[in-house]
NUNULUM-531308 format. One record per residue (C-alpha): residue in three letters; x, y, z; residue number from 1. Coordinates in steps of 0.02 Angstrom, whole numbers, m for minus. Layout:
<pt><type>ALA</type><u>X</u><v>Y</v><w>Z</w><seq>NUM</seq></pt>
...
//
This chain:
<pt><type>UNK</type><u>179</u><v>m2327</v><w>53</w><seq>1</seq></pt>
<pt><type>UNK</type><u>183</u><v>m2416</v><w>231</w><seq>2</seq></pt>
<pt><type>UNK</type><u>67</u><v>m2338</v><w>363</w><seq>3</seq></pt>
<pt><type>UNK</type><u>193</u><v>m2272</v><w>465</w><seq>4</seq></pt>
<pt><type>UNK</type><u>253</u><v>m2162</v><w>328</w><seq>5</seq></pt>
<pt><type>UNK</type><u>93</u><v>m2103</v><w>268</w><seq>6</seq></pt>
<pt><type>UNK</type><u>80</u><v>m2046</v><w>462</w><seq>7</seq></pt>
<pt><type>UNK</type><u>236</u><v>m1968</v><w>450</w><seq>8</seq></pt>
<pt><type>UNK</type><u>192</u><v>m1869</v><w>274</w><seq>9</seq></pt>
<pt><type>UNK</type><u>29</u><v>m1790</v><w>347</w><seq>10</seq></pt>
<pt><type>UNK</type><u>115</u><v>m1697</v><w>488</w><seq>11</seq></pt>
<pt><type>UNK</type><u>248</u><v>m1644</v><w>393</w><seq>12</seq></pt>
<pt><type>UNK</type><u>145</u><v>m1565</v><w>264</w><seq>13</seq></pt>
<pt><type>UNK</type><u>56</u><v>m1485</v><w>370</w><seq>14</seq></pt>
<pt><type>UNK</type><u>202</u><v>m1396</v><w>454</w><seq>15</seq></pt>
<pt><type>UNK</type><u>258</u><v>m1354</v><w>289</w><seq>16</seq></pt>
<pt><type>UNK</type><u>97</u><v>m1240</v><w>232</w><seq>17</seq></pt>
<pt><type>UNK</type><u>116</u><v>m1176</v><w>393</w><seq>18</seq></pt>
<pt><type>UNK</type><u>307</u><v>m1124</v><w>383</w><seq>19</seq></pt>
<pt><type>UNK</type><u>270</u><v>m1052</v><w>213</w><seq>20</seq></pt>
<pt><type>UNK</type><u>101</u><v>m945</v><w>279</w><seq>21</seq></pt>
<pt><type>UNK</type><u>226</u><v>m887</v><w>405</w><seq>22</seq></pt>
<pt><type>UNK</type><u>361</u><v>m837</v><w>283</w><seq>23</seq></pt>
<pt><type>UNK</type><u>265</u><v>m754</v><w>167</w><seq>24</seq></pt>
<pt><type>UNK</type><u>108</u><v>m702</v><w>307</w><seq>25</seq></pt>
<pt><type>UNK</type><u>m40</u><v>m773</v><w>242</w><seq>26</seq></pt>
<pt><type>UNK</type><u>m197</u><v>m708</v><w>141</w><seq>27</seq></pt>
<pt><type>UNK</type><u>m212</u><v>m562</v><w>302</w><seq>28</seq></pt>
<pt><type>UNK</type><u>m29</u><v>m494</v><w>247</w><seq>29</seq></pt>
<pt><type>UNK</type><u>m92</u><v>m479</v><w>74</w><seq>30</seq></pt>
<pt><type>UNK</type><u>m213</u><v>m401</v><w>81</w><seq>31</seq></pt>
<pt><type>UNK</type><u>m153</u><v>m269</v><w>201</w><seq>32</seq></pt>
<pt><type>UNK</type><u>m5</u><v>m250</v><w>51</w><seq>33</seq></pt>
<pt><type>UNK</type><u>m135</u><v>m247</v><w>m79</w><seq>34</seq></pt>
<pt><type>UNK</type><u>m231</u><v>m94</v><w>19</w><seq>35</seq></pt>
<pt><type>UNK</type><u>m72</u><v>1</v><w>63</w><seq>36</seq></pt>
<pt><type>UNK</type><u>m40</u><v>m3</v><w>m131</w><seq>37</seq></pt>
<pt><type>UNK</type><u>m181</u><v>64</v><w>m181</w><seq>38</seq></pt>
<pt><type>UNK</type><u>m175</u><v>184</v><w>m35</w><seq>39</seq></pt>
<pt><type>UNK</type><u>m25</u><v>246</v><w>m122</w><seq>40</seq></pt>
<pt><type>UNK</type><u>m84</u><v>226</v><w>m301</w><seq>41</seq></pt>
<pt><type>UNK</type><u>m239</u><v>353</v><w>m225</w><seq>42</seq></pt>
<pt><type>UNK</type><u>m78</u><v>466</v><w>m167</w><seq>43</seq></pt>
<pt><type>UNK</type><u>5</u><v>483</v><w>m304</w><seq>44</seq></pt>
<pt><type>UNK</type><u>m138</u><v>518</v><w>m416</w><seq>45</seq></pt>
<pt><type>UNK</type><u>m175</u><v>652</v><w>m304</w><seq>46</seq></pt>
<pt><type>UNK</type><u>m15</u><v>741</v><w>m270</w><seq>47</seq></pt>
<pt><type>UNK</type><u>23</u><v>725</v><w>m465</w><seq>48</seq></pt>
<pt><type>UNK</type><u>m158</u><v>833</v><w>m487</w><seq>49</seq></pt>
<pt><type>UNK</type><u>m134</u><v>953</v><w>m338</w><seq>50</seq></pt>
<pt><type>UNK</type><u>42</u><v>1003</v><w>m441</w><seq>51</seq></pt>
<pt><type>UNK</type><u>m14</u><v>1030</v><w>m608</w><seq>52</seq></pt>
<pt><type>UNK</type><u>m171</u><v>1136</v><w>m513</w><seq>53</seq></pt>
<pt><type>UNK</type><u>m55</u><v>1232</v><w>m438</w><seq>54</seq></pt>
<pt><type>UNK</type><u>49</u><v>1281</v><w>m594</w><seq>55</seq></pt>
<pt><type>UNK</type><u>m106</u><v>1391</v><w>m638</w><seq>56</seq></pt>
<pt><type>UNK</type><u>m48</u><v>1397</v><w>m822</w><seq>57</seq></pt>
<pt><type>UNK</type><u>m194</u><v>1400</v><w>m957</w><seq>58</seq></pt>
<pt><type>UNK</type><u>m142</u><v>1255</v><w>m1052</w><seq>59</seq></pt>
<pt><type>UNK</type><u>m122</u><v>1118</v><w>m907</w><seq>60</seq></pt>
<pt><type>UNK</type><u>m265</u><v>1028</v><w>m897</w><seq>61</seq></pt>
<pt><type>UNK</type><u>m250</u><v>903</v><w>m744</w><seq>62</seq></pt>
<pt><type>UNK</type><u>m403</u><v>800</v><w>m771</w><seq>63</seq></pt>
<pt><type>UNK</type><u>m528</u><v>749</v><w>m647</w><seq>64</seq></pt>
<pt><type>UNK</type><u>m486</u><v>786</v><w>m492</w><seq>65</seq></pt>
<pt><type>UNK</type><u>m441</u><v>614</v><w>m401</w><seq>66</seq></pt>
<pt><type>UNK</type><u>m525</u><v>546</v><w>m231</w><seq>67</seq></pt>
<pt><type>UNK</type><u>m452</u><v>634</v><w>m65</w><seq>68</seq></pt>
<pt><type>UNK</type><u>m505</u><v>500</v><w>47</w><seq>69</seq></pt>
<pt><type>UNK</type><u>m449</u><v>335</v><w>73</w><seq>70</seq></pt>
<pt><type>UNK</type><u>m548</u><v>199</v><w>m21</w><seq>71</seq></pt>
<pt><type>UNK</type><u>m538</u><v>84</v><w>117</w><seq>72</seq></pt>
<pt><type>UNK</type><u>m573</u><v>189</v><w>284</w><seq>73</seq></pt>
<pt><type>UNK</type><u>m659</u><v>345</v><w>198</w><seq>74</seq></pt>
<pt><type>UNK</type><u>m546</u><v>445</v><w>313</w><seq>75</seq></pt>
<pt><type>UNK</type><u>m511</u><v>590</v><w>234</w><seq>76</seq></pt>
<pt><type>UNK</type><u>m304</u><v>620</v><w>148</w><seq>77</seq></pt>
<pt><type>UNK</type><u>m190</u><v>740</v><w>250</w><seq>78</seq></pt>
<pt><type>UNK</type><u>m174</u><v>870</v><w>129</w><seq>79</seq></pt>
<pt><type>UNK</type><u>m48</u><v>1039</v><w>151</w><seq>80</seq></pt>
<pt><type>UNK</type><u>38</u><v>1151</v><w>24</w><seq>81</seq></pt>
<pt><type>UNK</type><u>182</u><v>1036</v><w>38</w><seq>82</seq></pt>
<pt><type>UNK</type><u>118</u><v>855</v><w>67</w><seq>83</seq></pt>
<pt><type>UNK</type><u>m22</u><v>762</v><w>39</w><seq>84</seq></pt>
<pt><type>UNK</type><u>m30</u><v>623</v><w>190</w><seq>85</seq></pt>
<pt><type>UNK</type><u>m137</u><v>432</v><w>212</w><seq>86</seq></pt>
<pt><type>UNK</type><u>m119</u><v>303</v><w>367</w><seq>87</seq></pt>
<pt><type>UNK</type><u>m28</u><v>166</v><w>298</w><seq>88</seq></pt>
<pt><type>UNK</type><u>m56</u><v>4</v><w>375</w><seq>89</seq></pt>
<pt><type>UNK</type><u>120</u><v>m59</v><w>351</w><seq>90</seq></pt>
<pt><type>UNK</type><u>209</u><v>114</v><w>334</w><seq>91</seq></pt>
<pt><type>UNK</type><u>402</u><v>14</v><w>363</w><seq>92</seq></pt>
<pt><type>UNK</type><u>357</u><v>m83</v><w>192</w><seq>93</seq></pt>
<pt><type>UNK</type><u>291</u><v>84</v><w>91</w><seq>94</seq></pt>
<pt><type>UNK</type><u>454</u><v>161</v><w>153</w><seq>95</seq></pt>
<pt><type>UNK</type><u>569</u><v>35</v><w>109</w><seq>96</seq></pt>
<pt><type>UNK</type><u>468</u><v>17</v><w>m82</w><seq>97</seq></pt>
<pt><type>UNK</type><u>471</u><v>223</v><w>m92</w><seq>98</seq></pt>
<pt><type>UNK</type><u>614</u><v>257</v><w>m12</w><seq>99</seq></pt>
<pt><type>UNK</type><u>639</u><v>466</v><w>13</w><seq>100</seq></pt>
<pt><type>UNK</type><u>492</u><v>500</v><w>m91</w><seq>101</seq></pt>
<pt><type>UNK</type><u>379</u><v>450</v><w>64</w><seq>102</seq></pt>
<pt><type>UNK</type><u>418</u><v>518</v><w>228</w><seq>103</seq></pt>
<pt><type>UNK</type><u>303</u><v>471</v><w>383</w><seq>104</seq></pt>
<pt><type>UNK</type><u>150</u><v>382</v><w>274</w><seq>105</seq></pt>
<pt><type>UNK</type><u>171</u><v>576</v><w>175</w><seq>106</seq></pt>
<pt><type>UNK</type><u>233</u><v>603</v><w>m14</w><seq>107</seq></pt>
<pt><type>UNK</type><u>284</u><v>802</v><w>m56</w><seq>108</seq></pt>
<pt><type>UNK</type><u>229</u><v>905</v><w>m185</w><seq>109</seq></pt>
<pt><type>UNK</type><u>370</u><v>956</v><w>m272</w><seq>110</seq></pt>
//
């Protein structure tokens, strides 16, 4: 390879890794993706045992009851006798993955 290209490959490798970190958004974006998933793992775990609790019947047995705090923050879940509630970081991406079963960072307990 002549100098002039090997000058010319460095640079453009370079812009490629940084197109692609842009593209996809880096180690930061996945992490925050990673954390907003188990957010919602936390959620769901929670909502499923706050239902079967409230069916009352003798032979439900709902399990441990799950944690009602994020992992991350320890702020404590929004909880009410309809929704249980976390702060999402990225709450456009858990709505467009959940689609009506998560309204404002909260999932219902139906």
């Amino acid at each position: 390879m002549t100098r002039f290209t090997s000058k010319l490959l460095v640079p453009f490798t370079l812009l490629m890794i940084a197109a692609g970190l842009w593209q996809v958004g880096g180690p930061g974006q996945a992490r925050m993706e990673q954390r907003d998933d188990r957010r919602m793992q936390d959620l769901q775990n929670l909502a499923a045992y706050l239902i079967c609790d409230a069916r009352e019947a003798p032979q439900a047995h709902c399990g441990t009851q799950p944690r009602q705090t994020d992992r991350f923050t320890q702020e404590p879940f929004t909880i009410s006798e309809t929704q249980v509630c976390a702060n999402f970081e990225q709450p456009e991406r858990i709505a467009e993955l959940f689609g009506a079963q998560v309204s404002n960072g909260c999932l219902a307990l139906k």
